[in-house]
C-alpha positions in Angstrom: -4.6 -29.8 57.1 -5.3 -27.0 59.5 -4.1 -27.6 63.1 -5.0 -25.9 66.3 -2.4 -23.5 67.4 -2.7 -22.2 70.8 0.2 -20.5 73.1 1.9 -23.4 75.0 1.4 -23.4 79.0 4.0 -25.4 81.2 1.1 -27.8 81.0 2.0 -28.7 77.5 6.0 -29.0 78.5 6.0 -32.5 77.9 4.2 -32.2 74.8 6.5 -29.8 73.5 10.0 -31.6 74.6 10.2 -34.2 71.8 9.4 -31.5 69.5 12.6 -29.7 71.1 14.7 -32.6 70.8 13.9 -33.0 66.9 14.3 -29.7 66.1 17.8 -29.9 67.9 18.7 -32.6 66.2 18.0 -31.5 63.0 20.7 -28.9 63.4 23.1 -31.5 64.4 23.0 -30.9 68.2 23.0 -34.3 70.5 19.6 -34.9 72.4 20.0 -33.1 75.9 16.7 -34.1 77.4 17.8 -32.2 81.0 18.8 -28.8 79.5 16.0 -28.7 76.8 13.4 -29.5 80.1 15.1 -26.8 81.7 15.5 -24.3 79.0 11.5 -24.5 77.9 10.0 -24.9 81.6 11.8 -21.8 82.2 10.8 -20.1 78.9 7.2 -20.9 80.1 7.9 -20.5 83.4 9.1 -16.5 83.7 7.5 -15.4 80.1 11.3 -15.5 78.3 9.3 -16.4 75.3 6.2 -17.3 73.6 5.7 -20.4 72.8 3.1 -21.5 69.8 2.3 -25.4 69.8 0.6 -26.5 66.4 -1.4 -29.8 67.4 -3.4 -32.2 64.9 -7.0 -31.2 64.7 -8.6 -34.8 64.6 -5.7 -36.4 67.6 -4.8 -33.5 69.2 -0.8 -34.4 69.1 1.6 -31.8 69.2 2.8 -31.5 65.5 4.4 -28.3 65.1 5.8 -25.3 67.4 7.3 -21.8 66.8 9.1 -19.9 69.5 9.3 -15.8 69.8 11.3 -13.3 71.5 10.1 -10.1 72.5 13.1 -7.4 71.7 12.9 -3.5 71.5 13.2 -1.5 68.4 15.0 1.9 69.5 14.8 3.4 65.9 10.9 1.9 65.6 10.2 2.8 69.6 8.3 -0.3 69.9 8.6 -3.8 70.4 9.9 -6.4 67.9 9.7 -10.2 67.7 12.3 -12.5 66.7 10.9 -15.6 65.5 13.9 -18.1 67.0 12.2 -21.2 66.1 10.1 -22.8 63.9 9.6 -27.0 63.8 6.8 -29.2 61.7 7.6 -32.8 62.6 8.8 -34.2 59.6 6.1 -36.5 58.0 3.7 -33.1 58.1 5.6 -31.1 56.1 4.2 -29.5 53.6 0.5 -29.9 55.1 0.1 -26.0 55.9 1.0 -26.5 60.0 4.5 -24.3 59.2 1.6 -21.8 57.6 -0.5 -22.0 60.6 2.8 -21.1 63.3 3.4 -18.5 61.0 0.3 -17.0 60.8 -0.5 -17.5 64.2 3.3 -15.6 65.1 2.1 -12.5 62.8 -1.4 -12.1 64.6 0.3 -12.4 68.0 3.0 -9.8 66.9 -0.1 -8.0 65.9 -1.8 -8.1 68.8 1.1 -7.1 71.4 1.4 -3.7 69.1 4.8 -5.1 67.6 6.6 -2.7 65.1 8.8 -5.6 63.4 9.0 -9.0 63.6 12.2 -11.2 62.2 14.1 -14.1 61.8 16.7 -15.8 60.9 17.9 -19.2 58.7 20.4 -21.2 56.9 21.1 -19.9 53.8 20.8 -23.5 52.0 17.5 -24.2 54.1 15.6 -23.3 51.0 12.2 -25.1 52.1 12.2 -23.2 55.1 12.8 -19.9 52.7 9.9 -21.0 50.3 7.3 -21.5 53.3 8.6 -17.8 54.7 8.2 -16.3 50.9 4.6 -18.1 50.1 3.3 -16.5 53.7 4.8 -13.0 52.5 7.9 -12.4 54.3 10.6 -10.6 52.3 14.4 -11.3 52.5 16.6 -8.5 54.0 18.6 -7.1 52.0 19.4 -3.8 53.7 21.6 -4.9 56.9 24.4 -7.7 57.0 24.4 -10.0 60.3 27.6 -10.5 62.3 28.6 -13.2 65.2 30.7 -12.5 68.1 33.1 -14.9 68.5 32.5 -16.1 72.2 
């Protein structure tokens, strides 16, 4: 299946919220309807992020959504992307809308003159890593990640 992708507006808020909640969920955070509204209406709001809303073609329901972060690259003097989030409601997985974000995050990283784009997952998410392999992006393997403990 190829769904429509388009760069979610606060118009598509609600739209996008149960989406939020899933994705949540799956990494085993309780529903918080209140600070997910917040948190996204304000993403959209003031331009924190980009959002990227994968709907079905034929219904037009939102399926799918990938969420980016504009950072700055001081050794590539140019803007860099972190790709924060990416969620395919379950039962269309595997149908090419993870594909589609993706695609659809490289040609917007492409068009805002981005020098990198990255992300990050869970080391034993290995259908995530497949679908990030098959659409060409490599594993780092030159730099280590660290948390702060806060």
């Amino acid at each position: 299946m190829t769904p429509h992708v388009v760069r979610a507006t606060i118009d598509d808020l609600d739209a996008l919220l149960p989406l939020v909640t899933a994705y949540r969920v799956f990494y085993r955070q309780s529903p918080n309807e209140e600070r997910e509204r917040e948190l996204i209406d304000r993403n959209l709001r003031e331009g924190r992020s980009t959002v990227l809303l994968a709907r079905h073609a034929e219904s037009g329901e939102a399926i799918g959504f990938a969420q980016l972060f504009r950072t700055y690259s001081t050794v590539w003097l140019g803007p860099s992307l972190l790709l924060e989030d990416l969620f395919v409601t379950p039962g269309l997985r595997r149908s090419g809308v993870a594909t589609a974000l993706l695609e659809a995050s490289v040609a917007y990283a492409r068009e805002i003159g981005a020098v990198g784009m990255f992300l990050e997952t869970a080391m034993d998410n290995e259908a995530a890593q497949a679908v990030y392999e098959r659409a060409g992006w490599s594993r780092e393997g030159r730099f280590y990640k660290y948390n702060a403990a806060l």
